[in-house]
C-alpha positions in Angstrom: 94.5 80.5 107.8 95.8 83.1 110.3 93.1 84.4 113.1 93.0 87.9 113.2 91.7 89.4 116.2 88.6 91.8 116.7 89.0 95.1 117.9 85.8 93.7 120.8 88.6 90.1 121.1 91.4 93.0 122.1 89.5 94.7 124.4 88.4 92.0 126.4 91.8 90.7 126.1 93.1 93.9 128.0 90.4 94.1 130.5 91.8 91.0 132.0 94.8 92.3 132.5 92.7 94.3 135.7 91.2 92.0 138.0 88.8 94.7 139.1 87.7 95.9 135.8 83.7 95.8 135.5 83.6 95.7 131.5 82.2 99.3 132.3 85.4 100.4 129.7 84.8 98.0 127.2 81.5 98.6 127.0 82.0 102.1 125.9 84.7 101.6 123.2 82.6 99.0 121.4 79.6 101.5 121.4 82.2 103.7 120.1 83.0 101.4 117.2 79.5 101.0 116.6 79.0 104.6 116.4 82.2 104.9 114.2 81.1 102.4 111.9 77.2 103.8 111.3 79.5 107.0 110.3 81.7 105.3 107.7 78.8 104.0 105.8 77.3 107.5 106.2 80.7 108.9 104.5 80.5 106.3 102.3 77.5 106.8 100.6 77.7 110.9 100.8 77.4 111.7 97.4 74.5 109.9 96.8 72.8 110.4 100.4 72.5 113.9 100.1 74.3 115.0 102.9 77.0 117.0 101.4 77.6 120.8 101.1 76.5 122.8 104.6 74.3 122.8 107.0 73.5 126.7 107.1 75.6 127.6 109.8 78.7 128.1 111.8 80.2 125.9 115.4 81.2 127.8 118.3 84.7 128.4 116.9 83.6 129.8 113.8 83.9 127.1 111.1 81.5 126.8 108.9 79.2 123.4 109.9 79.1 120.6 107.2 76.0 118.7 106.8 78.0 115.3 108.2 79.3 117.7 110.8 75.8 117.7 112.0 75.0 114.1 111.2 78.1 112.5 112.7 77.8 114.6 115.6 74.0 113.4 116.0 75.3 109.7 116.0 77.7 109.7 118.5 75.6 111.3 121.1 72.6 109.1 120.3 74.8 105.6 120.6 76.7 106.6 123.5 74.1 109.1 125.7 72.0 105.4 126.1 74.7 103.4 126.9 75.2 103.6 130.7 78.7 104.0 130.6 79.1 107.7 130.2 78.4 110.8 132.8 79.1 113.6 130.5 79.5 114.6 127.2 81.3 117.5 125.2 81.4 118.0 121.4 83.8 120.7 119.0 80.0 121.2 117.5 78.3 122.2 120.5 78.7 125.2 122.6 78.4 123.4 125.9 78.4 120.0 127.5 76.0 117.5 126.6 74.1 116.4 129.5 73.6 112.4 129.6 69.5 112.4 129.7 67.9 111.8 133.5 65.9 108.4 132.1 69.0 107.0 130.8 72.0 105.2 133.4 74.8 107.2 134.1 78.4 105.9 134.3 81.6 106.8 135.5 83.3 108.1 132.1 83.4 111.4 130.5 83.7 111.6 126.6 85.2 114.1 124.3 84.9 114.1 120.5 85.6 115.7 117.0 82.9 113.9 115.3 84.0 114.6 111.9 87.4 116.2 111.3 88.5 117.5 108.3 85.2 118.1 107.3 86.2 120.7 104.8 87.2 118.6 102.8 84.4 116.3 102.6 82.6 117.5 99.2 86.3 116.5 97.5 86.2 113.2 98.9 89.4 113.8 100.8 89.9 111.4 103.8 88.2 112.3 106.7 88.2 111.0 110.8 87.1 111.2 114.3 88.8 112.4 117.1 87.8 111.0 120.9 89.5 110.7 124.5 87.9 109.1 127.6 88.5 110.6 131.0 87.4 108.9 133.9 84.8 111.5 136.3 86.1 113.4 139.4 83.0 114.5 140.5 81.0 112.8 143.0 77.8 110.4 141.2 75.0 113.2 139.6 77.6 116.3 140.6 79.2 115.8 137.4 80.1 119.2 135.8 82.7 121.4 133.7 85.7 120.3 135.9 84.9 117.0 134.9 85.8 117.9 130.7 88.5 120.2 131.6 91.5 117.7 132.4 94.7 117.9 131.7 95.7 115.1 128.4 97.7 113.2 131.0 94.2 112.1 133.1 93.4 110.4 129.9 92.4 106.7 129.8 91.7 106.1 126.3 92.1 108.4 123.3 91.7 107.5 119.4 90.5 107.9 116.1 88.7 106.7 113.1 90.2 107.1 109.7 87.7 106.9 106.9 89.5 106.6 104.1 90.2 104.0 101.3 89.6 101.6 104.6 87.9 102.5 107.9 90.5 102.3 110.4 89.9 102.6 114.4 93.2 103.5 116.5 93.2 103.9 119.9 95.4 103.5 123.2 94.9 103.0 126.5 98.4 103.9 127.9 99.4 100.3 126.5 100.8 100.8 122.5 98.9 102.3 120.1 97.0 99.5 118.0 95.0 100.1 114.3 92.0 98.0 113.3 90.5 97.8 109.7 86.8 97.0 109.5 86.0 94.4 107.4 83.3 95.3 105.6 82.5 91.4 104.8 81.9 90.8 108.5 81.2 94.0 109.8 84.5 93.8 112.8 87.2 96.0 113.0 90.6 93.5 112.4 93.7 93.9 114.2 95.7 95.4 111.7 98.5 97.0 113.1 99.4 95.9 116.3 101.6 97.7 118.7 102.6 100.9 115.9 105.6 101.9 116.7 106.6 105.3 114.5 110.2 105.8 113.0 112.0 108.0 115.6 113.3 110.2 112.2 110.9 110.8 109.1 111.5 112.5 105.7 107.6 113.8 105.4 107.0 117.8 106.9 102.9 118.1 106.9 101.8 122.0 107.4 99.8 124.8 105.5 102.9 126.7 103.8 99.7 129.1 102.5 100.4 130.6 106.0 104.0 131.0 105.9 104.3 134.6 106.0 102.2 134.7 109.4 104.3 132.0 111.1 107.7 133.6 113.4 111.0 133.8 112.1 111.9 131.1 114.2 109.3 128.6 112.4 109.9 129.7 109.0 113.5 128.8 109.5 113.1 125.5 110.7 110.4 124.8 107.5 113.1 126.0 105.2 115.9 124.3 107.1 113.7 120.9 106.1 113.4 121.6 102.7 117.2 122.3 101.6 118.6 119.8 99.7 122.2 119.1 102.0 122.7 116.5 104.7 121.4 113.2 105.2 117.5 112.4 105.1 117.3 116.2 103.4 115.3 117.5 101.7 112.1 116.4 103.4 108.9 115.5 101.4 106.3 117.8 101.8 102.4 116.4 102.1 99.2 118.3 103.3 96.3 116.7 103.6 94.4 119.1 105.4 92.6 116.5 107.4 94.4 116.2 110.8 93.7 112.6 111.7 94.6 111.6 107.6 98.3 113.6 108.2 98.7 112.4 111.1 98.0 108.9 110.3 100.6 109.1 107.7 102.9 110.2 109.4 102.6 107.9 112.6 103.0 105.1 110.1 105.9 106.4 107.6 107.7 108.6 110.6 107.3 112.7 110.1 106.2 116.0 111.7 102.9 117.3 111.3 103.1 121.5 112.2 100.3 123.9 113.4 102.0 126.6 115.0 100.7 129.9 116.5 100.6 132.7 114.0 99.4 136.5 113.5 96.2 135.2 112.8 96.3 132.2 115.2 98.4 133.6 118.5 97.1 130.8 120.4 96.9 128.4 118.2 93.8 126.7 115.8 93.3 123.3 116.8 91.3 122.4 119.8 93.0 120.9 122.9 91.0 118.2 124.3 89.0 117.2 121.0 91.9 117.4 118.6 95.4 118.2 120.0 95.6 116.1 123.6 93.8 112.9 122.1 96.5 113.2 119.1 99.3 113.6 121.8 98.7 110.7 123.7 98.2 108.5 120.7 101.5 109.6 119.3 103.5 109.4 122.7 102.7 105.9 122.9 104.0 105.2 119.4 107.1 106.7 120.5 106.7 109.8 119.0 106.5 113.2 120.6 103.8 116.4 120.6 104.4 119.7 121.8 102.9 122.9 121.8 106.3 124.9 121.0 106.9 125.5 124.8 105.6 122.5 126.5 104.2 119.0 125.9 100.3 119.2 124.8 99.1 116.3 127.6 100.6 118.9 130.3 98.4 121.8 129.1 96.0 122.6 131.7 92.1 123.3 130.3 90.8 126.5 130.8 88.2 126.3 128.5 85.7 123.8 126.5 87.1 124.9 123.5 90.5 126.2 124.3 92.9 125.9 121.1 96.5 125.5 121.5 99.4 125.2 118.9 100.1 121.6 117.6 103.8 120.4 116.8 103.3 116.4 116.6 105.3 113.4 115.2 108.3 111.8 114.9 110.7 112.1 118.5 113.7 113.0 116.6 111.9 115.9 113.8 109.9 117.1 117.2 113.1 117.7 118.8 115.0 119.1 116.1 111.7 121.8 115.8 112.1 122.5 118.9 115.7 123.5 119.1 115.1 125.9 116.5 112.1 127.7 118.5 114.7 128.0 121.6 117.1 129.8 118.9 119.4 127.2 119.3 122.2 127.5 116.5 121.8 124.6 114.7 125.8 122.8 113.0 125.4 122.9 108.9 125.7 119.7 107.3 127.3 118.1 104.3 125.3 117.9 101.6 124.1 114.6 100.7 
């Protein structure tokens, strides 16, 4: 029988790899995983745990708040607010940071999180995930404040995601490869699944909301219909749309792809969020080998203005992300032969 390692066995393993490391680090991303995993049996059992439909009201960017919005949200904070390891929190559910209480420790982390993405969705039992990055703090010990949240995606230690789906998968990085566990429901661990992902340089899969073609730039609607003529080699490319960020892009990083959210007439800055969605999805994808990019400049290089500053999202495979790119610089772009 072949020993599959625990997402807990990985960690540790890395931690050694820093003589000075004071399991501070590893603390946190198992009380992650232990958050994520009270959260997949919540998802699990939604249809018969009352906790679909919505909770009545609307975030601080306007989207309308599921019930396990407010119930995932409510986990994380209570796992991780006790844990020691963390300074400061911020949430895409909560207007402002979340203070780590004064009887509890305080560490030297900041944490960031989309506690349920793709929530929408969640009544059709469409794939769902959460979103999370780890900064370390710059502030001095109990001066902790905004400046602390509002770095730039290339301060980032850690960043991942949890993909509850038709298996709960937990993929993260730390600036090392980006690794997939599967939890093992039998035993309660997340299993080293997919070690090292490495995702194809070129895909054949375009992921975006064609419903809002009409509102995207010339520029993008050319380089959308550019990827679904039939001429050339690897053309035309397959179009799928989830709806559920970390589900696309999941997909994607595994079968090789593009995953679009540009700026619109609707959107001029962009939809999704920069440091709970867009920058942890970046740095994930980077160490893959893939690329993101906001149209005019690579996401982790976005400076943070604001909590919940939104930026476009152009994410995937390096070769598509390129190829998008040339066509937003109005490069002219050779016709091929048809396939």
């Amino acid at each position: 029988m072949v020993r599959r390692f625990t997402l807990t066995e990985h960690i540790t393993q890395q931690q050694r790899e820093y003589p000075d490391a004071t399991g501070d680090f590893t603390g946190l991303l198992s009380d992650i995983a232990v958050a994520s995993k009270i959260i997949a049996h919540d998802v699990r059992r939604a249809g018969i745990g009352g906790v679909l439909g919505a909770a009545g009201s609307k975030n601080v960017s306007g989207d309308e708040v599921k019930r396990l919005d407010v119930l995932s949200n409510e986990v994380f904070i209570n796992v991780l607010e006790r844990s020691g390891h963390l300074c400061l929190m911020a949430s895409e559910e909560n207007e402002h940071p979340i203070s780590i209480p004064a009887d509890f420790p305080r560490g030297k982390y900041v944490f960031l999180f989309d506690p349920l993405d793709g929530s929408s969705n969640i009544d059709g039992n469409v794939s769902v995930g959460s979103i999370f990055s780890i900064f370390r703090r710059l502030s001095p010990p109990g001066e902790e404040g905004i400046d602390d949240l509002l770095q730039p995606g290339y301060n980032q230690v850690c960043a991942g995601y949890v993909l509850y789906g038709s298996s709960t998968m937990f993929v993260y990085t730390t600036g090392f490869g980006t690794h997939g566990f599967t939890l093992d429901p039998t035993v309660g661990e997340f299993i080293l699944s997919h070690e090292n992902i490495r995702t194809p340089q070129k895909g054949r899969i375009f992921s975006v909301n064609e419903g809002n073609f009409r509102r995207w730039n010339g520029r993008m609607r050319r380089f959308v219909e550019y990827l679904k003529e039939p001429a050339g080699e690897g053309r035309p490319y397959t179009g799928r749309y989830i709806g559920s960020l970390v589900a696309d892009f999941h997909r994607n990083l595994l079968y090789g792809g593009i995953f679009l959210y540009p700026e619109d007439e609707v959107h001029p800055s962009g939809k999704l969020r920069l440091l709970y969605e867009a920058a942890p999805i970046a740095f994930l994808a980077e160490q893959a080998g893939g690329m993101a990019t906001t149209g005019k400049m690579p996401v982790r290089e976005v400076e943070p203005t604001r909590l919940h500053m939104k930026v476009p999202l152009i994410v995937g495979s390096a070769e598509d992300v390129r190829l998008c790119l040339r066509f937003l610089r109005g490069e002219k772009i050779e016709p091929d032969r048809p396939g």
